[in-house]
Gaussian input, Z-matrix of N, CA and C with variables (Angstrom, degrees):
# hf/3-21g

backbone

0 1
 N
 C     1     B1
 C     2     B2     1     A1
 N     3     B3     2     A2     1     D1
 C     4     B4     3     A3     2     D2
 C     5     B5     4     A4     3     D3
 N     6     B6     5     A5     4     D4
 C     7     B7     6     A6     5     D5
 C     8     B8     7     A7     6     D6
 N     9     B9     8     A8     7     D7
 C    10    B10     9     A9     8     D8
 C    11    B11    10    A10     9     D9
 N    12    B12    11    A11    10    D10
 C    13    B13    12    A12    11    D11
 C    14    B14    13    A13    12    D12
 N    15    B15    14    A14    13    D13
 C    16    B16    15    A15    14    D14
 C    17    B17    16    A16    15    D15
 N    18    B18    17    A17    16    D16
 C    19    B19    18    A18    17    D17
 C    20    B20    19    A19    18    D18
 N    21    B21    20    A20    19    D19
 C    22    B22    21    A21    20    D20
 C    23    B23    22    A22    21    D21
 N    24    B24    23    A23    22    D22
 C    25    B25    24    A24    23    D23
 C    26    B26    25    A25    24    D24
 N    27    B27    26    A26    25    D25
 C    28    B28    27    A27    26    D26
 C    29    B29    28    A28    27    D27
 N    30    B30    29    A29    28    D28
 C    31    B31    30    A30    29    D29
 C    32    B32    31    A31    30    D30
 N    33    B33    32    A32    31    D31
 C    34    B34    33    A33    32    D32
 C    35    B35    34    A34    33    D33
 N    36    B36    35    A35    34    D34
 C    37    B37    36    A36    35    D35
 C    38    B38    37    A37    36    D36
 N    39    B39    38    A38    37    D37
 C    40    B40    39    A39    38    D38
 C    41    B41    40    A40    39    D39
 N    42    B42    41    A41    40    D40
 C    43    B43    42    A42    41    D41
 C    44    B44    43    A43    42    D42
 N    45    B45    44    A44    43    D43
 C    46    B46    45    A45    44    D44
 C    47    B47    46    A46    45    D45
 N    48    B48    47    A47    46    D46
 C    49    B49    48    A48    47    D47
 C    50    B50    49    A49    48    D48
 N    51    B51    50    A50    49    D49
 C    52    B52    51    A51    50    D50
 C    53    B53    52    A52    51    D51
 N    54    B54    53    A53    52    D52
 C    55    B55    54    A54    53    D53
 C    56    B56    55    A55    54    D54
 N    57    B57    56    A56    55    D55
 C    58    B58    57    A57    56    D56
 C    59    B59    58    A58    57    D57
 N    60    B60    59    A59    58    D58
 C    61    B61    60    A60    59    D59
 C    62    B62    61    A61    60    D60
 N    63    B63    62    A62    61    D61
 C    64    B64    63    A63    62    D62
 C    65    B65    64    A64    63    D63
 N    66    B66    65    A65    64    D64
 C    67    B67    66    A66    65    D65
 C    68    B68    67    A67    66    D66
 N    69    B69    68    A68    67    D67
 C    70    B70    69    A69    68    D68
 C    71    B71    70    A70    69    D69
 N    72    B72    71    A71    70    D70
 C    73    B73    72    A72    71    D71
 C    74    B74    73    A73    72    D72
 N    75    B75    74    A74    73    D73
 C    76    B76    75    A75    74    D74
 C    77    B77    76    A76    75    D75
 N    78    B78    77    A77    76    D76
 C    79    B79    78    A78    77    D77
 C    80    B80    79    A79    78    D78
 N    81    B81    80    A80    79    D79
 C    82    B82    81    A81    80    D80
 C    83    B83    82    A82    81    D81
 N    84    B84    83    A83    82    D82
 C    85    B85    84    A84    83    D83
 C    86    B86    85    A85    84    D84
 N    87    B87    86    A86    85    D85
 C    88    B88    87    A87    86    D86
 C    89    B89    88    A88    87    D87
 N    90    B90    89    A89    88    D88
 C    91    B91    90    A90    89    D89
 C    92    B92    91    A91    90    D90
 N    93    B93    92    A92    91    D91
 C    94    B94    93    A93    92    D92
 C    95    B95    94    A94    93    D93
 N    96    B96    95    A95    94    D94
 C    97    B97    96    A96    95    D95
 C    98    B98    97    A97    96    D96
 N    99    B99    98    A98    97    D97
 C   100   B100    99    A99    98    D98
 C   101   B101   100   A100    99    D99
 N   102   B102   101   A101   100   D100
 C   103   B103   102   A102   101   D101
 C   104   B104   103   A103   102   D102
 N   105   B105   104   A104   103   D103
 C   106   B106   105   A105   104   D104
 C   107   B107   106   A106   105   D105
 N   108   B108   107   A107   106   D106
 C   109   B109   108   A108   107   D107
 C   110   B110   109   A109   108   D108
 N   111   B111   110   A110   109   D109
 C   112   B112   111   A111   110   D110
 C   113   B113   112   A112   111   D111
 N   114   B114   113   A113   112   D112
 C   115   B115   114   A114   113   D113
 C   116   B116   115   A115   114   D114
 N   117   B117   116   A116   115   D115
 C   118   B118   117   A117   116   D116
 C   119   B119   118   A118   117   D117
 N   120   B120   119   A119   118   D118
 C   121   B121   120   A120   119   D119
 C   122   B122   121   A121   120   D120
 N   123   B123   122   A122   121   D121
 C   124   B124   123   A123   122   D122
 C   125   B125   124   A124   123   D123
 N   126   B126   125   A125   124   D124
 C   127   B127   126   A126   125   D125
 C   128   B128   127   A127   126   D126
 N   129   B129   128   A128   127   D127
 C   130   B130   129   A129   128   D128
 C   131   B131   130   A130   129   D129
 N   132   B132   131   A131   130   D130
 C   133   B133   132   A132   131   D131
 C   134   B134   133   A133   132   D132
 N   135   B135   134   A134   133   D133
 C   136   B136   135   A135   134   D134
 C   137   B137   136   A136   135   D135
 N   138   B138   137   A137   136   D136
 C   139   B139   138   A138   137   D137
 C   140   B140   139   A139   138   D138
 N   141   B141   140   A140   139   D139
 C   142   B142   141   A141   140   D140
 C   143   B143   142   A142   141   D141
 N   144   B144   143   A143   142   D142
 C   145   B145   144   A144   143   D143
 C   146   B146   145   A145   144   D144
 N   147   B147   146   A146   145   D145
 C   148   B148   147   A147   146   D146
 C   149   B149   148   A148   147   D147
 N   150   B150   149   A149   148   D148
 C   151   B151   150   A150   149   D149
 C   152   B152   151   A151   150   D150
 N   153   B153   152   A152   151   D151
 C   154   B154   153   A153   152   D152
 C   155   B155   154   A154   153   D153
 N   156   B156   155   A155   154   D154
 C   157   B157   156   A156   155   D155
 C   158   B158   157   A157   156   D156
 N   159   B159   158   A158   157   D157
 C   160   B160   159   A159   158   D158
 C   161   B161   160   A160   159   D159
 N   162   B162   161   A161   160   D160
 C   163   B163   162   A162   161   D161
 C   164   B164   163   A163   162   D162
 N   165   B165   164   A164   163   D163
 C   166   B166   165   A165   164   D164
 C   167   B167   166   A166   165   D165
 N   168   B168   167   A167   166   D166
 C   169   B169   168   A168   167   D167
 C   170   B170   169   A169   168   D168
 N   171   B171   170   A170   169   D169
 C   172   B172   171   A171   170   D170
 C   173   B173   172   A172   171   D171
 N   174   B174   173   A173   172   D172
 C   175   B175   174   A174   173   D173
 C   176   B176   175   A175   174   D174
 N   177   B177   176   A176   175   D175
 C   178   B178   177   A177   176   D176
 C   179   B179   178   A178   177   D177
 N   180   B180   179   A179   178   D178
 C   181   B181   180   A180   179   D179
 C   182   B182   181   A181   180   D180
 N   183   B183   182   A182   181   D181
 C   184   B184   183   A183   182   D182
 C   185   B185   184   A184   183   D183
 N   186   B186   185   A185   184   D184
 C   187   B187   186   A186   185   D185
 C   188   B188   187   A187   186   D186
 N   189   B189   188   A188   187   D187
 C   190   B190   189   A189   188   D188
 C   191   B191   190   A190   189   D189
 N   192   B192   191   A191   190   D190
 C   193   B193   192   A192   191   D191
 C   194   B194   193   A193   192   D192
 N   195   B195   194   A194   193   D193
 C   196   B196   195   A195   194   D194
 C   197   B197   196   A196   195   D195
 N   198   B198   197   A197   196   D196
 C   199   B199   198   A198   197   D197
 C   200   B200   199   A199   198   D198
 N   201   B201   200   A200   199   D199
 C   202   B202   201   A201   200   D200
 C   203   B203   202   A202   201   D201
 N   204   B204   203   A203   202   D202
 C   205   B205   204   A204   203   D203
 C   206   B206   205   A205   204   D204
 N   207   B207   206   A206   205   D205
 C   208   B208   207   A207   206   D206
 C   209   B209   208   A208   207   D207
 N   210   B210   209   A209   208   D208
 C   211   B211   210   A210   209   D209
 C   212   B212   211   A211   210   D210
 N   213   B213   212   A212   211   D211
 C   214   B214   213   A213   212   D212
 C   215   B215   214   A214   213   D213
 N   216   B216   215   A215   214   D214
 C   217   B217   216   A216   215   D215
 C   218   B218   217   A217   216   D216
 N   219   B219   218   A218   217   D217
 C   220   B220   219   A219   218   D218
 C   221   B221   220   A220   219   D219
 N   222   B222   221   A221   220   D220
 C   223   B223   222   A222   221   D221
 C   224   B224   223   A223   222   D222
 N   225   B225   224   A224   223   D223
 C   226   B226   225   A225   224   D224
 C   227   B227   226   A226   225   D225
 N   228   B228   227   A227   226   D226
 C   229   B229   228   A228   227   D227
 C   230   B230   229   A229   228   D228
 N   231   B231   230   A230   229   D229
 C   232   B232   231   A231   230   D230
 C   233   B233   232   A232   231   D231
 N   234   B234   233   A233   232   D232
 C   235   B235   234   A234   233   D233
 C   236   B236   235   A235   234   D234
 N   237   B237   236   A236   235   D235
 C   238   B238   237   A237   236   D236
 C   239   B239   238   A238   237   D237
 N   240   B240   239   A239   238   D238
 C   241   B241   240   A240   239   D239
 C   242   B242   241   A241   240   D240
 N   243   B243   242   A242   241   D241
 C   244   B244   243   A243   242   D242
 C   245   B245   244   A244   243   D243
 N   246   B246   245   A245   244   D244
 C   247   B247   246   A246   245   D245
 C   248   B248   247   A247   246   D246
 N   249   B249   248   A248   247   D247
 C   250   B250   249   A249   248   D248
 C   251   B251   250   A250   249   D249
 N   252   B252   251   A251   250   D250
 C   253   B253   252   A252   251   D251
 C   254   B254   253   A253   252   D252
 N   255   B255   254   A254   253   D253
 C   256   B256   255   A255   254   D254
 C   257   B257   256   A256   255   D255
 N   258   B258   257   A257   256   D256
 C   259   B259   258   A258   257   D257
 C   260   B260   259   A259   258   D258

   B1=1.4465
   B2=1.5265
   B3=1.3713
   B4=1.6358
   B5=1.9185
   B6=1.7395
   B7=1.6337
   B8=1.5156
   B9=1.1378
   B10=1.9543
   B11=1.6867
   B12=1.7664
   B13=1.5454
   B14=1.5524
   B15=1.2885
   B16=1.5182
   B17=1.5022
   B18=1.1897
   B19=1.3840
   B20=1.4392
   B21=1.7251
   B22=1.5849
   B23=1.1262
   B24=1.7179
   B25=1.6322
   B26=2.1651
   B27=1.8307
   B28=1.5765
   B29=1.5428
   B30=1.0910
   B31=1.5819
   B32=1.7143
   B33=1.0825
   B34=1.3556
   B35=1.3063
   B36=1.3869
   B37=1.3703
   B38=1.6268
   B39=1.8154
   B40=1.4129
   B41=1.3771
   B42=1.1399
   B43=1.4813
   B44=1.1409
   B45=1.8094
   B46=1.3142
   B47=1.5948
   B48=1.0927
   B49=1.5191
   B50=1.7008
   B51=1.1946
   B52=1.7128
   B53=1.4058
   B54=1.3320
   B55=1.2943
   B56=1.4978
   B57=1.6704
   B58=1.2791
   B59=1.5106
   B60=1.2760
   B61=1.8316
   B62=1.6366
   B63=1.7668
   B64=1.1582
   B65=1.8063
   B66=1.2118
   B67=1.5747
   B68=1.5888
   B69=1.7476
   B70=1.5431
   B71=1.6220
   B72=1.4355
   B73=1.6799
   B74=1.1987
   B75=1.4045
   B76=1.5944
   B77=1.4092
   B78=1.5263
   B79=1.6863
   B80=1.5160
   B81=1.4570
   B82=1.3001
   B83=1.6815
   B84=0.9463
   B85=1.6613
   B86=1.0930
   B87=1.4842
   B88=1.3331
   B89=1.7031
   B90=0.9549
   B91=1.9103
   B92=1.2854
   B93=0.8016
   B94=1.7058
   B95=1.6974
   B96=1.4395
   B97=0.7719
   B98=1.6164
   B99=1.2520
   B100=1.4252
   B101=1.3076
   B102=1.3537
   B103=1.5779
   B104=1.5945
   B105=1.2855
   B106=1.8162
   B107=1.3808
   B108=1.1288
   B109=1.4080
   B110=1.4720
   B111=1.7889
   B112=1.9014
   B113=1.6808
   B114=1.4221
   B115=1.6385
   B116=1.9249
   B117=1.4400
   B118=1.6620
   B119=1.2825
   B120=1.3054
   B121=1.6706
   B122=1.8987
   B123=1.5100
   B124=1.6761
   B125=1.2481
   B126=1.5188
   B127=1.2121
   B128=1.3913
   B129=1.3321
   B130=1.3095
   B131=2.0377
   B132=1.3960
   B133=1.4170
   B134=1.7660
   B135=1.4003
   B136=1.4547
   B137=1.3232
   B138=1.6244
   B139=1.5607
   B140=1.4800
   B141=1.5138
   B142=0.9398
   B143=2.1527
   B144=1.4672
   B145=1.4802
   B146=1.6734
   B147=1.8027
   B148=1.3716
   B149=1.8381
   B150=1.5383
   B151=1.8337
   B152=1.5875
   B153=1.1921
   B154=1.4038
   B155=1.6001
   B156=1.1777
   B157=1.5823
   B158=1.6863
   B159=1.5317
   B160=1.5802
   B161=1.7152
   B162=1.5714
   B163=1.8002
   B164=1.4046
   B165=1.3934
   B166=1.1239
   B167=1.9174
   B168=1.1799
   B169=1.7650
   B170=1.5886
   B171=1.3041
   B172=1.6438
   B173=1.3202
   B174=1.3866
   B175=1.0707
   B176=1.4456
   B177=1.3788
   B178=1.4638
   B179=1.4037
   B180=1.2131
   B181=1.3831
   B182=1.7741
   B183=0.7697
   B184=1.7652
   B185=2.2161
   B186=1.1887
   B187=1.2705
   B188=1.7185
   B189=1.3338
   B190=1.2466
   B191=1.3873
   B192=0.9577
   B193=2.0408
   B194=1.8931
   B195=1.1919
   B196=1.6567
   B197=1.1957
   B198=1.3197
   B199=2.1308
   B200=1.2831
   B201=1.7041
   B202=1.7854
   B203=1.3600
   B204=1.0180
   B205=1.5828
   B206=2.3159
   B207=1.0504
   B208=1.3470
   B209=1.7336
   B210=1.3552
   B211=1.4916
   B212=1.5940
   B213=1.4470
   B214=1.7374
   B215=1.6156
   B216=1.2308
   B217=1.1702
   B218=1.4220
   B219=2.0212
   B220=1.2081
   B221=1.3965
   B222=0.9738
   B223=1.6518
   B224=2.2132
   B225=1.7100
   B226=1.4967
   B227=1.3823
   B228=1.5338
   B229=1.2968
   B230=1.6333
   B231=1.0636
   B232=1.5133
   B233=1.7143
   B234=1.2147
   B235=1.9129
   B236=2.2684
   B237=1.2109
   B238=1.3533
   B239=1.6572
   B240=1.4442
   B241=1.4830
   B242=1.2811
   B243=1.5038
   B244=1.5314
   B245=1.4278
   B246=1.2741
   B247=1.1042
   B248=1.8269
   B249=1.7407
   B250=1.4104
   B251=1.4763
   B252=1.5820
   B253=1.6171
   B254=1.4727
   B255=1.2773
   B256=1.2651
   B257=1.6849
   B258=0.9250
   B259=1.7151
   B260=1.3628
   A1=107.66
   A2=111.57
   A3=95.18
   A4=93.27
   A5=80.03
   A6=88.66
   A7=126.38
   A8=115.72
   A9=104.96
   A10=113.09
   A11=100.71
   A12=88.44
   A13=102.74
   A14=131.11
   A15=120.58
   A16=117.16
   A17=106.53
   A18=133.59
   A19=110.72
   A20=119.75
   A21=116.39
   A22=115.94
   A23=124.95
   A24=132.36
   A25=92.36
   A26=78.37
   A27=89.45
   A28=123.19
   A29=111.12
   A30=135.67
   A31=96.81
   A32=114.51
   A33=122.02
   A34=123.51
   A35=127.34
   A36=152.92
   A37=98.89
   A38=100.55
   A39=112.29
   A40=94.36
   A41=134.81
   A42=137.15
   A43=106.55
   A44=117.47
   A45=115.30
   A46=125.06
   A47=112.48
   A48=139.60
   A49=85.43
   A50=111.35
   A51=98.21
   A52=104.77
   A53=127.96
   A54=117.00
   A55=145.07
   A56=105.89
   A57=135.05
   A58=110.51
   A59=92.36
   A60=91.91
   A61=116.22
   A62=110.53
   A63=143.19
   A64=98.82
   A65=109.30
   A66=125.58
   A67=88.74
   A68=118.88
   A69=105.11
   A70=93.46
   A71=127.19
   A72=114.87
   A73=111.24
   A74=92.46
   A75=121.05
   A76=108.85
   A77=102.29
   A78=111.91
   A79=97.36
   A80=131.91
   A81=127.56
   A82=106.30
   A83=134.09
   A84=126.68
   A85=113.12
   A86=130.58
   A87=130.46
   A88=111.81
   A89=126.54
   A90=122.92
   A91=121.46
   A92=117.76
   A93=146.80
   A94=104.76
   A95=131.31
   A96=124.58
   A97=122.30
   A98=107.33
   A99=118.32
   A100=129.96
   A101=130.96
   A102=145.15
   A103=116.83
   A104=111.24
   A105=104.40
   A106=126.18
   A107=138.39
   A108=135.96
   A109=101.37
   A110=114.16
   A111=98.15
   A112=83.29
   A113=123.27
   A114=104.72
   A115=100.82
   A116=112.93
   A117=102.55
   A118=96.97
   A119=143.21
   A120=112.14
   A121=83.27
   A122=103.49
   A123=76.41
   A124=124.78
   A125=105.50
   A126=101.55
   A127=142.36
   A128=111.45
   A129=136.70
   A130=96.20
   A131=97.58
   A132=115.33
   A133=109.93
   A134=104.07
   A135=113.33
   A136=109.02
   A137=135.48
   A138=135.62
   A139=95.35
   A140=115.05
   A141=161.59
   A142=96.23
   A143=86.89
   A144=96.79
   A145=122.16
   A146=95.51
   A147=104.47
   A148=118.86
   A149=99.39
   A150=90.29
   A151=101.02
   A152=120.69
   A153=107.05
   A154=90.46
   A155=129.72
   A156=123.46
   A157=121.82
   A158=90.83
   A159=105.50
   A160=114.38
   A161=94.19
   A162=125.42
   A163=122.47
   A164=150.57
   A165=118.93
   A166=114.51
   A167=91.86
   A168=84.09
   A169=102.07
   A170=94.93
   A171=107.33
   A172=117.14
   A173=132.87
   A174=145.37
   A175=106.92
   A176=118.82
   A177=126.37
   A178=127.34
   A179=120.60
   A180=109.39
   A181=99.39
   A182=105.68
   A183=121.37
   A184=86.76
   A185=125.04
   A186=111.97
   A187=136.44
   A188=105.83
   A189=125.97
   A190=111.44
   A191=104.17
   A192=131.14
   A193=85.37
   A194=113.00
   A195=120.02
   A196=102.66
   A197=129.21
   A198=112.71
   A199=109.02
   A200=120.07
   A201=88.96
   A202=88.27
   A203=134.09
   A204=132.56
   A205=73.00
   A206=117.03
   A207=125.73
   A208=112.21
   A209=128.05
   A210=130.72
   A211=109.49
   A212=115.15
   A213=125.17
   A214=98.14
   A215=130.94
   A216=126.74
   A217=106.82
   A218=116.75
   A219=105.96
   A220=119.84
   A221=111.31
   A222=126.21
   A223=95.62
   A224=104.89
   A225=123.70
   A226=78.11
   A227=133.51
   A228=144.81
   A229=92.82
   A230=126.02
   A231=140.31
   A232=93.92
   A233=129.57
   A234=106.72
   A235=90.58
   A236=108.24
   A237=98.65
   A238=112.14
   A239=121.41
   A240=127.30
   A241=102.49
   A242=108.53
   A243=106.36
   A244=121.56
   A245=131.51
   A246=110.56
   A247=99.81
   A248=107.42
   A249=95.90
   A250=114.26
   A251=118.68
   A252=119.54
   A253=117.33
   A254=107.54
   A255=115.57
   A256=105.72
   A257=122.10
   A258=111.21
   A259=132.80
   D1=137.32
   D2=-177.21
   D3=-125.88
   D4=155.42
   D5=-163.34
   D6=-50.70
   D7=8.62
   D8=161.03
   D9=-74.69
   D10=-40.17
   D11=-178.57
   D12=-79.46
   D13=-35.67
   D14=166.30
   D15=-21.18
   D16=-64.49
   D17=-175.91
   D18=-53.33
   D19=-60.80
   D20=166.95
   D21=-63.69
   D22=-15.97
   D23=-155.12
   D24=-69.09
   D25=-46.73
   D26=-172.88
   D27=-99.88
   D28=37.56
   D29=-176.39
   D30=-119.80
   D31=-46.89
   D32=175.84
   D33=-69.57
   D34=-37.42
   D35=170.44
   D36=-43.31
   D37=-54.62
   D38=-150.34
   D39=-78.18
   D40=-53.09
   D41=164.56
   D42=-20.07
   D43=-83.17
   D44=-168.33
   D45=-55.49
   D46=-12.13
   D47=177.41
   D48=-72.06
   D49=-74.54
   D50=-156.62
   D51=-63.27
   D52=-47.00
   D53=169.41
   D54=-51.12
   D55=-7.29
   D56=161.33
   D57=-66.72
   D58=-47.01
   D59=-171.79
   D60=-79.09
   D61=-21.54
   D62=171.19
   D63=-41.00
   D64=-55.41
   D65=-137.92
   D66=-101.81
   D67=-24.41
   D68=-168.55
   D69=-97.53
   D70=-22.65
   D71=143.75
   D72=-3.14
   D73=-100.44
   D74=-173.71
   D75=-17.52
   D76=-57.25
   D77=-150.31
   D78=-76.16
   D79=-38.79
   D80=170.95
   D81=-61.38
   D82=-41.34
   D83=176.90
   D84=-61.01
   D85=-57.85
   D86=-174.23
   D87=-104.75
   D88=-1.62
   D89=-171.06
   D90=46.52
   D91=22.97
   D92=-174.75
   D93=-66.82
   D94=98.67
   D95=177.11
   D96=-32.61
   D97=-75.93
   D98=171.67
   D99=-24.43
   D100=-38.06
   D101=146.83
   D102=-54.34
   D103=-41.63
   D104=151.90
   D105=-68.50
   D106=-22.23
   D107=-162.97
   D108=-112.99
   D109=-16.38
   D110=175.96
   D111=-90.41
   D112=-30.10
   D113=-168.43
   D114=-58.22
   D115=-35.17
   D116=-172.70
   D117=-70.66
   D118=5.35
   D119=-165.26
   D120=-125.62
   D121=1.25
   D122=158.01
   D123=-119.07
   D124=-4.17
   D125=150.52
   D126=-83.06
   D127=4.11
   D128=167.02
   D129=-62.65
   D130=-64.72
   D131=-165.45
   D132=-52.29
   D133=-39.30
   D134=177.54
   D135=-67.30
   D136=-53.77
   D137=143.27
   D138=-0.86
   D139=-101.65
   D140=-134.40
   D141=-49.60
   D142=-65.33
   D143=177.71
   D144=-59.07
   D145=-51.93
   D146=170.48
   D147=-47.91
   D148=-24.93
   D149=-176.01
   D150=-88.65
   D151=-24.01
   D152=-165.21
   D153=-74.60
   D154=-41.72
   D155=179.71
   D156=-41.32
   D157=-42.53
   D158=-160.58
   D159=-77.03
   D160=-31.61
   D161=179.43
   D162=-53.82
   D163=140.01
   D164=155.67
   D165=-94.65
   D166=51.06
   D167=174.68
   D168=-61.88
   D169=164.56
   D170=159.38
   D171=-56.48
   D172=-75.55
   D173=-167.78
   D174=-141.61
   D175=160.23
   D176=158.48
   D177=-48.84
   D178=11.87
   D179=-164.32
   D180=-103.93
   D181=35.29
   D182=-151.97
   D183=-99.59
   D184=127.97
   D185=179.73
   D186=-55.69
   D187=-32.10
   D188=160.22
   D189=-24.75
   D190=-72.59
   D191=-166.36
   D192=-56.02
   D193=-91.23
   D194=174.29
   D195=-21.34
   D196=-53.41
   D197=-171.94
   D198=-84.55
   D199=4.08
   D200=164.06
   D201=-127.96
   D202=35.14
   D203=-172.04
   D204=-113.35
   D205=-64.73
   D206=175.17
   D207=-45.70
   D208=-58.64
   D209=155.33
   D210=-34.14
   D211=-64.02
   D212=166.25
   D213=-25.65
   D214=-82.64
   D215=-131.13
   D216=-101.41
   D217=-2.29
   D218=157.24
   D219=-88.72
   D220=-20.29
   D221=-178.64
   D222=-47.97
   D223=-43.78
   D224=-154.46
   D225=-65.63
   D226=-55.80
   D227=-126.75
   D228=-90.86
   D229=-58.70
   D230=178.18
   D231=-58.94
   D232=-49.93
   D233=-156.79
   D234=-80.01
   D235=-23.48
   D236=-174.14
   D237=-84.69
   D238=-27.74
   D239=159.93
   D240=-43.69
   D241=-85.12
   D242=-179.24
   D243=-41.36
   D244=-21.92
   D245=-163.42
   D246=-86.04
   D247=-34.19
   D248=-176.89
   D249=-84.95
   D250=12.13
   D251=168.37
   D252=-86.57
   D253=-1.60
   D254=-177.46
   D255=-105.26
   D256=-25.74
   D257=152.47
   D258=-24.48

């Protein structure tokens, strides 16, 4: 990996990081399931990003990255189900 994607690897991390903390706001104001379960799937993602930065894999295509990048987006799928089963 050479240091530009290092650099976006951990630009991205930091994002999903703030938007983690963004979402556990929420979840302390209202207790709202759904504001806990997108905050775990971005902090999953910040994990997730932060290791591919830190790693010297080749590329992302490595399985690791795919099973919590995959955990990420069921976690998304489950807090928005629930949220419209509860209507």
């Amino acid at each position: 990996m050479n240091n530009l994607s290092a650099v976006l690897s951990g630009a991205v991390a930091m994002a999903s990081f703030a938007t983690t903390l963004f979402f556990v706001k929420f979840w302390r104001q209202t207790s709202d399931v759904f504001f806990l379960l997108f905050a775990l799937a971005f902090a999953i993602d910040t994990v997730s990003r932060a290791a591919l930065g830190l790693t010297e894999t080749s590329n992302e295509l490595e399985p690791v990255f795919y099973l919590l990048r995959l955990a990420m987006f069921a976690l998304i799928i489950v807090a928005i189900t629930l949220k419209n089963r509860l209507r």
